[in-house]
N, C-alpha and C positions, 0 to 999 in steps of 0.2 A: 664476680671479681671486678667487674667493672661500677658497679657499686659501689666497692670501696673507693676506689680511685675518686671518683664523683667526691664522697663521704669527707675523703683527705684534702681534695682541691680545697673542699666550701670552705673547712676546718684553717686551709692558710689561708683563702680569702679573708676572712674572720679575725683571723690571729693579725692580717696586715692592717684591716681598717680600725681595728682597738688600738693597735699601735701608735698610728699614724694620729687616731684621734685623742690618746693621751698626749703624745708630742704635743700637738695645734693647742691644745686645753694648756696643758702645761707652759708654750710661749704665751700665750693669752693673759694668765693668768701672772707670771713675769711681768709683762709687759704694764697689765693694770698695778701690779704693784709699783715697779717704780715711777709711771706716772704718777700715782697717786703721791708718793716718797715727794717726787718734784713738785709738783703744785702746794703739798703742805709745805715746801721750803721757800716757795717762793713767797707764799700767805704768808710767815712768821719771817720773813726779809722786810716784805713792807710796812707790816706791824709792828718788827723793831725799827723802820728806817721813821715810823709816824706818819706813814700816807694814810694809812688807816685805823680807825680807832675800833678796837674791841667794844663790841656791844653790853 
């Protein structure tokens, strides 16, 4: 009986760190996107204002 218990602990230990670690993955990945969004807006600001010429 106490085996199980053990078996159930691991199973929500398990279930919390998947969680938590799609969470973190999931801001991450937010995060990388709209910086990237920002930087490409910033690149095609300069490039229309002419500070920078397209290669």
């Amino acid at each position: 009986m106490k085996g199980l218990l053990y078996v159930g602990l691991a199973l929500l230990a398990l279930w919390v760190v998947l969680t938590v670690t799609r969470a973190v993955v999931g801001g991450l990945l937010w995060v990388v996107l709209l910086v990237g969004i920002a930087s490409l807006a910033v690149y095609a600001f300069q490039v229309a204002s002419g500070r920078r010429q397209i290669r």
